[in-house]
Structures are given as C-alpha cells and as structure tokens.
C-alpha positions in Angstrom: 60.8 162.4 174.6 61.3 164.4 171.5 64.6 163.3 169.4 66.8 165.6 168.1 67.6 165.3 164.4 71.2 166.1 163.5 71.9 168.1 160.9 73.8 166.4 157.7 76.6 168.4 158.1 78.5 169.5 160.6 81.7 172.4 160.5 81.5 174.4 164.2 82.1 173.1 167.7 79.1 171.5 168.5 78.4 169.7 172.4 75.5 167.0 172.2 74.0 166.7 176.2 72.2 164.0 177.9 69.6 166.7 178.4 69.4 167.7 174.6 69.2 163.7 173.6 68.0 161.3 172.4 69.6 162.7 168.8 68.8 160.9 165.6 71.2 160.0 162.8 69.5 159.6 159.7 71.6 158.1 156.7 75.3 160.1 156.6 76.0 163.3 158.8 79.7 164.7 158.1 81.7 166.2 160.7 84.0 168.4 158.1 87.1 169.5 158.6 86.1 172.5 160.5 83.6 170.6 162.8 84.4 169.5 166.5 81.8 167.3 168.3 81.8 166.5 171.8 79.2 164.0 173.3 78.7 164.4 177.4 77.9 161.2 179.7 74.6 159.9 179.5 73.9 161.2 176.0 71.7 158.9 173.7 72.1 158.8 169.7 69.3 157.0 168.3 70.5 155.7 164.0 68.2 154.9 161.7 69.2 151.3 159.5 72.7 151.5 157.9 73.0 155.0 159.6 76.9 156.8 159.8 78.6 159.5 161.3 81.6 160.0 158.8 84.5 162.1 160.8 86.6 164.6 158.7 87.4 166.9 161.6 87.3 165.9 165.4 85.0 163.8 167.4 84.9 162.8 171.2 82.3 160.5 172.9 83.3 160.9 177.1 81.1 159.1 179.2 81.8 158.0 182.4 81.7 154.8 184.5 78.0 155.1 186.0 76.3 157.4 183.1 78.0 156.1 180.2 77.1 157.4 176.3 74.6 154.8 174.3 74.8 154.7 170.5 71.9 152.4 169.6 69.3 151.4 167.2 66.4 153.7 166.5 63.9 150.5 166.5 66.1 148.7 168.9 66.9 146.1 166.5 68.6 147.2 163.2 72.2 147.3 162.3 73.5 150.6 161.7 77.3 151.8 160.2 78.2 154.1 163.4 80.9 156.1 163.2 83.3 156.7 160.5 87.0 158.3 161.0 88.9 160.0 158.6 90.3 162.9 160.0 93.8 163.5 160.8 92.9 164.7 164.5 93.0 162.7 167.4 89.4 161.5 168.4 88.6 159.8 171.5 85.6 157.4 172.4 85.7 156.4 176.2 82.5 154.8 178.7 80.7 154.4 175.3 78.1 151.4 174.5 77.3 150.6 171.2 74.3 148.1 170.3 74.4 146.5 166.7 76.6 149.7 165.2 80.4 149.8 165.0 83.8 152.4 164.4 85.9 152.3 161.0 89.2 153.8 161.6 90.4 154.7 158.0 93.8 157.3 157.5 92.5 158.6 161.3 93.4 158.6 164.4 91.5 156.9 167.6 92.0 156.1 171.0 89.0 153.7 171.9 89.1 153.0 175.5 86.6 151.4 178.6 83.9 150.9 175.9 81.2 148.1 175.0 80.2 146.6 171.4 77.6 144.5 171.4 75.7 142.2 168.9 77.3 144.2 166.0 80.0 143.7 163.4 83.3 144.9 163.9 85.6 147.6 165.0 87.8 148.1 161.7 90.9 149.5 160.9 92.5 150.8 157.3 95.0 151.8 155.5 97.3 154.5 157.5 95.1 154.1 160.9 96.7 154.7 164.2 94.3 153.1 167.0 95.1 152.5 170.5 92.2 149.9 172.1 92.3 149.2 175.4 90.1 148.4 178.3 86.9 147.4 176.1 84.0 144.9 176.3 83.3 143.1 172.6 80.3 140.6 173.2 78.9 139.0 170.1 79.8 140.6 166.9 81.1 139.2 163.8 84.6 140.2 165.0 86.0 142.1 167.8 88.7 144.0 165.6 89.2 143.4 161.8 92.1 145.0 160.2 93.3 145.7 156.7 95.7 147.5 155.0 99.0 149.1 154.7 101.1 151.4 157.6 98.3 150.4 160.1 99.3 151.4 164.0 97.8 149.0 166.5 97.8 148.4 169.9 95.1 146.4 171.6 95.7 145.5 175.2 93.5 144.6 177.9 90.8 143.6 176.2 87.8 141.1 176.9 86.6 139.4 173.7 83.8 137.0 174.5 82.0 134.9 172.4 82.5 136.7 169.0 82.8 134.6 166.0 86.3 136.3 165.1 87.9 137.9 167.7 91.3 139.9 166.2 91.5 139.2 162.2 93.9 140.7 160.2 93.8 140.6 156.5 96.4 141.4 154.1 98.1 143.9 156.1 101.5 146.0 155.3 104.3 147.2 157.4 102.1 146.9 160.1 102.5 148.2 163.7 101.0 146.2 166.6 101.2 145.4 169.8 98.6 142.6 171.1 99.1 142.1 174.9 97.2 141.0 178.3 93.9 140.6 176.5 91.2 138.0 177.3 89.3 135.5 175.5 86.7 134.1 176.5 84.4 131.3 173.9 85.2 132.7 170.7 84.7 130.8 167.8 88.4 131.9 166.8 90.7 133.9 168.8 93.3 135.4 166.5 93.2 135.0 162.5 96.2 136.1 160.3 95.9 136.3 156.9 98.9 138.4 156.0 102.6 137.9 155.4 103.2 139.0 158.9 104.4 135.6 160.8 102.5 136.1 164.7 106.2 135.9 165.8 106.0 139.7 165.2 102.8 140.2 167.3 102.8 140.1 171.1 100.3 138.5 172.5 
C-alpha cells in the first residue's frame, strides 16, 4: 500500500483515516497554532529515524479497544522522536501503540490514556506540563515516565510498568503537582527514582 507523506506543516483541521494510511513522518512536521489533527482507529503512521510531530495547536490520536492507532517505525526497527506538545490546548492520545517512539509534554497539555509504549525511551514531561496518565501499558523503554522541571502537573494512576529500566524518574523538579496512585510494577530494574528536593512523603503512591 502507498504511504502518505505528511506535509511539514500543518495550520487547518486535518482528519488522518485508517483508509488514507499508512502516513509517513519524515524529519519534523508542525501542527501550528491554527492546525487541529485528529487521527481515527486503525490509522497507521509510519516515521522515518529520529522523526517528530512537534504540536503548536491541537492533536488527538482516538483509537479504540479492538482497532487501535499504531505509531511505528518506517523500517520496523529504528527509534524515532514521536510526538512533541507544546501547545496550550488540550490534546488527547487514547488506544494508541507506539513501537520505539515516545511523547514530550513541554508547557502543554495531555491526557494520555489506555495506551501502549514499547521498546522505546520515555514519556517526558517539562517545565509547565499538565499530564494526566492513566490506564497505560509501558513494556521496555528506558523509562516509563521521566519528568523535569518547574510547575509540572502530574497524575499517573493505574498504570502497568513492566520491565523498564526506570519506571517513574523525576529529576530536579519545582513546585511540582503529583499524584502517583494504584499503579503496578512488575520487574523493573527501578521502580521510582527521585532526584529532587521533593521528599516521596509528598507523592502518593
């Protein structure tokens, strides 16, 4: 099947369909501020090595339970960057599998729920991010969540985080907002890491 290349820039509503897929990400495409993209169940993107989808305006991935959204690698083995938040709009990723890509959640807002990351690097969180996580698979990567920065807004609940080699790491983070509760953790090299001032007294777990 013929891929679809995506355009480096994006500023209209755009919908991406299962039927108008697979859609290749080569090095950055921009959603700007103007853009909107939603992605329908059973969509494939297909990125290149070190490929990104950097967020300025709005982006929703919405699979569902039995025709999820795949975000993979265009040779099936390469790590790519994924997607990139930014924007100050809510964007939601839900019944989304990632393979060796990731999200960065920097000064944007995410709700990241019922999703899969495997074999990649990290989910990450910045300065001034607001993420809810809940619900979500992370198999393998280098860490499950890693967080740094100031005014960052967590919650990360119900979670399975199985054999990763960090599972939640948080580096010098301040004024902080989270809420770690009813997750599980299964054969991680680490569980929880905190390298900040923040005493784990302050998180629940």
């Amino acid at each position: 099947m013929a891929e679809t290349k995506v355009s480096s820039e994006i500023n209209t509503v755009e919908t991406w369909t299962r039927d108008g897929g697979p859609y290749l990400i080569e090095g950055e495409v921009v959603i700007g501020p103007k853009g909107f993209v939603t992605i329908e169940a059973g969509t494939v993107i297909n990125f290149k090595e070190d490929a990104q989808i950097t967020v300025k305006g709005a982006f929703y991935s919405k699979g569902v339970p039995a025709n999820p959204v795949r975000m993979l690698p265009h040779n099936g083995s390469s790590f790519y960057r994924g997607i990139r938040i930014e924007g100050k709009y809510r964007n939601i990723i839900e019944f989304t599998i990632f393979i060796r890509g990731g999200v960065i959640v920097e000064g944007g807002n995410l709700i990241f729920k019922n999703n899969y990351i495997l074999n990649a690097t990290r989910i990450q969180a910045y300065h001034f991010a607001n993420v809810l996580m809940t619900d979500n698979y992370m198999y393998n990567n280098t860490y499950g969540i890693y967080s740094e920065g100031q005014k960052i807004q967590l919650k990360i609940n119900r979670n399975t985080f199985d054999r990763n080699r960090f599972a939640v790491y948080f580096q010098d983070m301040t004024d902080p907002q989270i809420d770690i509760s009813l997750n599980n953790f299964s054969k991680n090299q680490v569980n929880i890491t905190n390298y900040t001032v923040n005493e784990l007294s302050l998180i629940h777990i």
